[in-house]
C-alpha positions in Angstrom: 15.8 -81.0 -141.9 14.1 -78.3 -140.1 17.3 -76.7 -139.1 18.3 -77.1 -142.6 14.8 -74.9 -143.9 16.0 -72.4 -141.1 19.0 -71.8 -142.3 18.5 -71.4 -146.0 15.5 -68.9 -145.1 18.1 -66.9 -143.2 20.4 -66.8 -145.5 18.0 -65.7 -148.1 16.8 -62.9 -146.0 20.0 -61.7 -145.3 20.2 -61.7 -149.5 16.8 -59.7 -149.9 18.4 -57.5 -147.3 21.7 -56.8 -148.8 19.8 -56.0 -152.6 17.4 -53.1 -150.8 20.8 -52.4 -149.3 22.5 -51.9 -152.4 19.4 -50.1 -154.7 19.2 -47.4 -151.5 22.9 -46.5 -150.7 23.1 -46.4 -154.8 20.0 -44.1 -155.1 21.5 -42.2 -152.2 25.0 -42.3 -153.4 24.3 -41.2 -156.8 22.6 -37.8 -155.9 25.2 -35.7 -155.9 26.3 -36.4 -159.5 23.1 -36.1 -161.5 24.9 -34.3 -164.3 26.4 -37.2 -166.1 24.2 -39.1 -168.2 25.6 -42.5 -166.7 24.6 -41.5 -163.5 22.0 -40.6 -164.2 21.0 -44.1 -165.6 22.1 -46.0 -162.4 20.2 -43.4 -160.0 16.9 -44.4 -162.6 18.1 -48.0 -162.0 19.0 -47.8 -158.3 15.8 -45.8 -157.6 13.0 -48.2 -159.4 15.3 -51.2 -157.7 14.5 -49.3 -154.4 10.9 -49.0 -154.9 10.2 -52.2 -156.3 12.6 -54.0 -153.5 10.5 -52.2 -151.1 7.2 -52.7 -152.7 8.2 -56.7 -152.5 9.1 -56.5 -149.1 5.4 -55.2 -148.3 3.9 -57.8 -150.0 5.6 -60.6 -148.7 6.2 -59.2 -145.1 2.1 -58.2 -145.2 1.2 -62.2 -146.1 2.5 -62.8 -142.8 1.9 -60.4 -140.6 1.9 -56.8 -140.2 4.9 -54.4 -142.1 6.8 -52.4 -139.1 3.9 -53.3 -136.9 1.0 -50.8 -138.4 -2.2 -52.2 -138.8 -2.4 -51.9 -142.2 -5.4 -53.0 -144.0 -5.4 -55.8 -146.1 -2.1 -57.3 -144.5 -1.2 -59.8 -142.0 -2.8 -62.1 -144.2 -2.2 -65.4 -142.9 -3.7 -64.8 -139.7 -7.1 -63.5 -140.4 -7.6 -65.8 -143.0 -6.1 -68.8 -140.7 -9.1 -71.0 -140.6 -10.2 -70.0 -144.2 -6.9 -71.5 -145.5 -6.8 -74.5 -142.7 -9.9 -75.7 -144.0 -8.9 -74.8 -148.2 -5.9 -77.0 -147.8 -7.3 -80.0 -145.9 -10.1 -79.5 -148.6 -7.2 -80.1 -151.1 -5.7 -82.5 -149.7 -8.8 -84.4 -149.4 -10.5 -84.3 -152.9 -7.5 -83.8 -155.1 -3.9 -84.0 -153.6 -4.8 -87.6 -151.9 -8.2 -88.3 -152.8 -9.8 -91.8 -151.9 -9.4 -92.8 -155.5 -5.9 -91.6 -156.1 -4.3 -93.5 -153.1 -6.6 -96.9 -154.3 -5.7 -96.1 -157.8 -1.9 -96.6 -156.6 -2.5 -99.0 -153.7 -3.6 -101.9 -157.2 -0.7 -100.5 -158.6 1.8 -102.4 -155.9 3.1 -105.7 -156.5 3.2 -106.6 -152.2 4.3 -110.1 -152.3 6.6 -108.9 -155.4 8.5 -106.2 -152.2 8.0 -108.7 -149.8 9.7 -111.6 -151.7 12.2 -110.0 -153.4 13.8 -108.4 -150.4 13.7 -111.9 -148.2 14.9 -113.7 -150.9 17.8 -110.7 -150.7 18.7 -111.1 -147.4 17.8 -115.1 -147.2 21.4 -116.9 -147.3 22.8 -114.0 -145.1 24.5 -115.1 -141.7 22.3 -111.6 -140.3 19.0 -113.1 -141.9 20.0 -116.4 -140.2 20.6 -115.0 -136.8 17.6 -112.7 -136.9 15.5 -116.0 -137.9 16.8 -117.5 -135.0 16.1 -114.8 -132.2 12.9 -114.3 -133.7 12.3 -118.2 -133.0 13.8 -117.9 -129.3 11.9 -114.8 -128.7 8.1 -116.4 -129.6 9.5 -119.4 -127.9 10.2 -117.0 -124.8 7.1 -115.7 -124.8 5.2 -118.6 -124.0 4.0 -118.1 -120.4 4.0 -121.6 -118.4 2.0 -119.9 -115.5 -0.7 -119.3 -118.1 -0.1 -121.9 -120.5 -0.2 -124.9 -117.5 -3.8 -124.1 -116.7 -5.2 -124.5 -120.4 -3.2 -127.6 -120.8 -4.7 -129.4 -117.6 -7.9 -128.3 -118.6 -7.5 -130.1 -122.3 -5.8 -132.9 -120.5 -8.6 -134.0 -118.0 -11.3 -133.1 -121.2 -9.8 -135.7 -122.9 -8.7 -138.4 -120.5 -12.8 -137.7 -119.8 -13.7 -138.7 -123.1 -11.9 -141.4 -123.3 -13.7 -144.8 -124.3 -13.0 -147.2 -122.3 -14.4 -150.1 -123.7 -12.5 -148.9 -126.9 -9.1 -149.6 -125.0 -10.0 -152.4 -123.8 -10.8 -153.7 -126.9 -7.6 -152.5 -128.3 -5.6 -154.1 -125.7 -7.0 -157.7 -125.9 -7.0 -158.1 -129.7 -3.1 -156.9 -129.0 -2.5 -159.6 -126.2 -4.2 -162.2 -128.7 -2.8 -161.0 -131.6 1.0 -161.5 -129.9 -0.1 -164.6 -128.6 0.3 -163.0 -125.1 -2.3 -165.6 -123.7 -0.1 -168.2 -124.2 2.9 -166.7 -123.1 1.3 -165.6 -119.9 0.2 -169.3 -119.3 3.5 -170.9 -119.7 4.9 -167.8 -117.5 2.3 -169.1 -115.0 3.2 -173.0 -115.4 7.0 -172.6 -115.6 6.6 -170.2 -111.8 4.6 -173.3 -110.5 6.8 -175.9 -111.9 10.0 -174.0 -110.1 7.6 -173.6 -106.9 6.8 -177.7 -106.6 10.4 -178.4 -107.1 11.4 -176.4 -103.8 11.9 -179.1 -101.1 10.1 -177.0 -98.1 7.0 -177.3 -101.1 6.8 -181.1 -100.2 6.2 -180.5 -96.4 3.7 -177.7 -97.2 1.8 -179.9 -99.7 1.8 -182.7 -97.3 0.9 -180.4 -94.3 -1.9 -178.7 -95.7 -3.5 -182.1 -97.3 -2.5 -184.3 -93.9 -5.2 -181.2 -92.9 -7.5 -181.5 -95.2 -8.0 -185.0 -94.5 -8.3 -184.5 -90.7 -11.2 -182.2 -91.7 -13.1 -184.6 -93.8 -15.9 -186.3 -91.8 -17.4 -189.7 -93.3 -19.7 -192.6 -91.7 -18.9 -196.4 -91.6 -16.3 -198.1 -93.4 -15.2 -195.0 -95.4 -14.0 -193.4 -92.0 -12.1 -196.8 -91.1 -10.6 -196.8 -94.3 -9.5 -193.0 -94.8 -8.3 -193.5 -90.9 -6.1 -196.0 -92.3 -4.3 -194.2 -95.1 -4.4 -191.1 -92.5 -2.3 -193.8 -90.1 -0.1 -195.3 -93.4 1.0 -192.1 -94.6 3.4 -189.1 -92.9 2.6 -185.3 -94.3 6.1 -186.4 -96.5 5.0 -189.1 -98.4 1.4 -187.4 -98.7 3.2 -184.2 -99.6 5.4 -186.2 -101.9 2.2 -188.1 -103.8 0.8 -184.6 -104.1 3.5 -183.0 -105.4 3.9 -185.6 -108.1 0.3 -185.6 -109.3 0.5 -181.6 -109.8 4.4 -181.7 -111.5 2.2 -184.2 -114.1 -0.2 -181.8 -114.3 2.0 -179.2 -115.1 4.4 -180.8 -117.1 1.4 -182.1 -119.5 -0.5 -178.5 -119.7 3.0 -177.3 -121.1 2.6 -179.5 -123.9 1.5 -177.8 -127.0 -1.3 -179.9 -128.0 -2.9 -180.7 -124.6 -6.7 -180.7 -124.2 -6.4 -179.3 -121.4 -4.0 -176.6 -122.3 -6.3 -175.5 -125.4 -8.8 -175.3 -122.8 -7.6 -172.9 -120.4 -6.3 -171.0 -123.5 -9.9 -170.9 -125.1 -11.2 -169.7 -121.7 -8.3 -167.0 -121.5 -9.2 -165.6 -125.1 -12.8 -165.9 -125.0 -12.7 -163.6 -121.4 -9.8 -161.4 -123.1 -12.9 -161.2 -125.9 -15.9 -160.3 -123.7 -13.7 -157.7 -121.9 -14.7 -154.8 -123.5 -18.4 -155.9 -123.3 -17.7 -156.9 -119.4 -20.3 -153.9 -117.9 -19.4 -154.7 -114.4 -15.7 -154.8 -115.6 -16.4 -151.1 -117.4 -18.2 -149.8 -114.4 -15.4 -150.3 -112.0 -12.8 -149.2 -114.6 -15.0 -145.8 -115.5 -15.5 -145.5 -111.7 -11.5 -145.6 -111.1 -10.6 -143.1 -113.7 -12.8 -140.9 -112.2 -11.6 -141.0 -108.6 -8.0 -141.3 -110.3 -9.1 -137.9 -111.9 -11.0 -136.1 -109.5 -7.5 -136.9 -107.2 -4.7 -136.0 -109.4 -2.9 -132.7 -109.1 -0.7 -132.6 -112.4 -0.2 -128.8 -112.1 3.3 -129.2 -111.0 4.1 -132.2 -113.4 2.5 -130.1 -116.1 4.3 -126.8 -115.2 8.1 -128.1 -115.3 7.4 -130.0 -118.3 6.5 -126.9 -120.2 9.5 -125.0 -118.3 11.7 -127.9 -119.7 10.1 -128.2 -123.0 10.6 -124.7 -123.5 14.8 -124.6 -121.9 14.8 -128.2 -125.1 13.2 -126.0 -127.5 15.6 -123.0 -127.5 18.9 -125.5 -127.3 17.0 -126.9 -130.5 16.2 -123.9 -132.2 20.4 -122.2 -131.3 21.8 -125.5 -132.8 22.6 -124.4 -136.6 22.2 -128.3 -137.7 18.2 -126.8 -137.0 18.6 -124.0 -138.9 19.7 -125.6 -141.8 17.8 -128.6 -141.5 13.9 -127.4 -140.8 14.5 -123.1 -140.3 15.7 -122.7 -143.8 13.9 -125.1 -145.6 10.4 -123.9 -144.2 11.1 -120.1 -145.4 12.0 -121.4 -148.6 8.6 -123.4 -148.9 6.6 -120.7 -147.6 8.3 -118.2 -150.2 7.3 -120.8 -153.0 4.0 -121.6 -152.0 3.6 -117.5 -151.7 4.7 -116.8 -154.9 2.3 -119.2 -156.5 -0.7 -117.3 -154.9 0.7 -113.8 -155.5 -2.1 -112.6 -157.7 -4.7 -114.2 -154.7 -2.6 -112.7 -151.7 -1.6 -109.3 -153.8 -5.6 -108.9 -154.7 -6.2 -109.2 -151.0 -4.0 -107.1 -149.5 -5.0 -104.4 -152.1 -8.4 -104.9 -150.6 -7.8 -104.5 -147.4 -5.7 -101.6 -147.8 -8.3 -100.3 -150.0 -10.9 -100.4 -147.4 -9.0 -99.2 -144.4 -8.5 -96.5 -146.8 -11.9 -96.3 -147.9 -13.0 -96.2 -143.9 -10.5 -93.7 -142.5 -9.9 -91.1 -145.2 -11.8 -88.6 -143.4 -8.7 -88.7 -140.7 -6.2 -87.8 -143.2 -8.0 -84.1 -143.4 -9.0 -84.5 -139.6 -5.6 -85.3 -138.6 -3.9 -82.1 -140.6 -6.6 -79.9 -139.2 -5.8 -81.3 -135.8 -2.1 -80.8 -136.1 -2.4 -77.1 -137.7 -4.8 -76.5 -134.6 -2.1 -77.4 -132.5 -0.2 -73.9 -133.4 -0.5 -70.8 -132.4 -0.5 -68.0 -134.7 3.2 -67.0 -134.1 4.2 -71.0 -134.4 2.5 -71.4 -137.5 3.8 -68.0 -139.0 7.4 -69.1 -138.6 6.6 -73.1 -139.7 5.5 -71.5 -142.8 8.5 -68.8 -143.2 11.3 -71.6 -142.5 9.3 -73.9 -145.8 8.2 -71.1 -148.0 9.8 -68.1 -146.7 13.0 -68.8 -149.0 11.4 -68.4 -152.3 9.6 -65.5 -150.9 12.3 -63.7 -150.4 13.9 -64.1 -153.3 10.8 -62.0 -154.3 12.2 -59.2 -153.3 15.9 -59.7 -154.5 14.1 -60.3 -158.1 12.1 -57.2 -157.4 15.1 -55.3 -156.8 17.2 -56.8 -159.4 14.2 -56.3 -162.0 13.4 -52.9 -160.8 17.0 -51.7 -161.2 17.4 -52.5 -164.9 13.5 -51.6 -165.4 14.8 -48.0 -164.2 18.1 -48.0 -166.2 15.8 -48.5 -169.2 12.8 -45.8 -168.8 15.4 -43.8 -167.9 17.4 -44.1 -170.5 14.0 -43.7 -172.8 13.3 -40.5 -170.7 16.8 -38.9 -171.3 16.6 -39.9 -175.5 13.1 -38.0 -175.3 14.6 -35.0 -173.8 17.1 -34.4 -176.1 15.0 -35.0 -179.3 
């Protein structure tokens, strides 16, 4: 653009040149032959085109600096007057070109979410709007930093496995196991394992060897001892074992029965301890006093850090497969667009606000910054920015002065020849 400016203001000098060019090799050229009337017009014409192509050229080469160099008073105008006319335009600029109120005034005037909308909803079923969508998505995803990320989420991790009640879970997991009837369940686990363990034949030997034992060890006076000495004498650890094993198979055969006493018992027991768990304080205690040595042991940096590394690997194959696009990408745009264009007077009234203020605190920069960027230039700089954006028209200045001057001559002198022959 700049090059542009440059060239057109050469091109116009060049112009300006060519018309004082012109008016002086006419005024020259027409000397000789000041006898004819004709020429004499177009010496009258070339000679005021001279002086007032010359006269133009003063004036506009004097706004800039100094005609052929001479220190001539009253030119080189932009120079001496350089901070006068820095601080009259950002004056300008300031209170009426972009005044506070101007740029608010049009700020209120903007529909934002009217832009905004309009130009996703333009670009929203594209394949480019798609695959920007999605690198946007991979890229946030990206960022996430699992060095600085695994931190933070072992710190939230042992806050809450701190906090958690214990007496709450316990309670939780007992109404469960009643609720499912696990009480039972475990009971008739525990009755068929002892059923299958009496009907082992080496179970028959150990039953008889541990209660031939027992017997040896029981220690009675009188005719009790001559008696239980007798049995002791009757029996082998087999048959003992044997009678054993039969009154315990009984046992267990008849607390499998649904409707056993003694089975509604040991159940009533079972749920009445599951019951009192969560109220058990020793049973809390050494629960609470476990998590805490479970807690103050753990190390789940590692653990932590390659399941953020693999959640983030799952999360981009997610986010590239288009079935997601389609299924959650597109859909969510689309809601937010609706749910924006039913506040668009709320969101347009804020962002008008906001604007307004940032305005309202940084004008002052607007005159600051022009200042500090016309600061920036030397004289000689600022003398040729000006030329290459203004210079153009000013020197078509002098080709009008020329032009106007020439037929501004050809008509007083005209007027002066009629008065000389009246």
């Amino acid at each position: 653009m700049i090059g542009m400016m440059t060239t057109k203001s050469k091109e116009s000098k060049k112009i300006a040149r060519y018309s004082l060019l012109v008016m002086g090799v006419g005024f020259l050229g027409t000397i000789p032959y000041q006898d004819y009337f004709w020429v004499n017009l177009l010496q009258g014409g070339f000679e005021a085109g001279l002086v007032g192509g010359l006269a133009d050229w003063f004036a506009v080469t004097a706004l800039f600096r100094h005609p052929l160099g001479i220190p001539i008073p009253h030119t080189a105008l932009l120079p001496k007057n350089r901070d006068r006319m820095t601080n009259g335009l950002v004056t300008t600029l300031k209170t009426d070109w972009l005044s506070k109120e101007s740029i608010q005034d049009k700020i209120k005037q903007i529909k934002f979410t009217d832009i905004f909308i309009g130009k996703i909803e333009k670009e929203l079923h594209t394949e480019a709007f798609r695959q920007g969508l999605v690198t946007v998505m991979k890229k946030l995803i990206d960022y996430i930093d699992v060095d600085k990320l695994t931190p933070v989420v072992k710190e939230q991790l042992f806050a809450n496995a701190a906090k958690i009640n214990t007496s709450k879970i316990l309670k939780t997991v007992s109404d469960h196991l009643l609720k499912e009837r696990y009480d039972e369940r475990a009971l008739d686990g525990v009755l068929v394992k002892a059923e299958n363990w009496l009907n082992e034949r080496e179970t028959t030997y150990k039953l008889g060897s541990v209660s031939m034992n027992m017997l040896d060890k029981i220690e009675v006076d009188g005719i009790l001892q001559f008696a239980l000495n007798s049995m002791r004498n009757l029996l082998s650890e087999e048959k003992l074992g044997s009678i054993v094993k039969k009154l315990l198979l009984s046992g267990v055969n008849s607390l499998q029965k649904p409707n056993d006493p003694n089975r509604d018992a040991i159940l009533i027991y079972i749920r009445n301890e599951l019951q009192k768990a969560s109220e058990n304080d020793d049973l809390l205690a050494s629960l609470n006093k476990w998590k805490n040595q479970f807690l103050a042991n753990w190390e789940p940096d590692e653990t932590i850090s390659k399941t953020l590394k693999q959640f983030k690997l799952t999360a981009i194959e997610l986010v590239e497969d288009d079935a997601f696009c389609d299924r959650y990408l597109m859909p969510l745009v689309e809601n937010i667009l609706a749910n924006v264009k039913e506040q668009d007077a709320r969101i347009d009234t804020w962002l008008q606000k906001q604007i307004s203020l940032l305005v309202e605190n940084n004008h002052e920069q607007i005159g600051k910054l022009v200042k500090e960027n016309l600061d920036k230039l030397d004289n000689e700089t600022l003398i040729n920015t000006m030329e290459n954006n203004i210079g153009k028209d000013l020197q078509w200045i002098r080709v009008n002065g020329a032009v106007c001057g020439f037929f501004i001559g050809i008509f007083l002198t005209g007027i002066q020849s009629i008065v000389r022959l009246m």
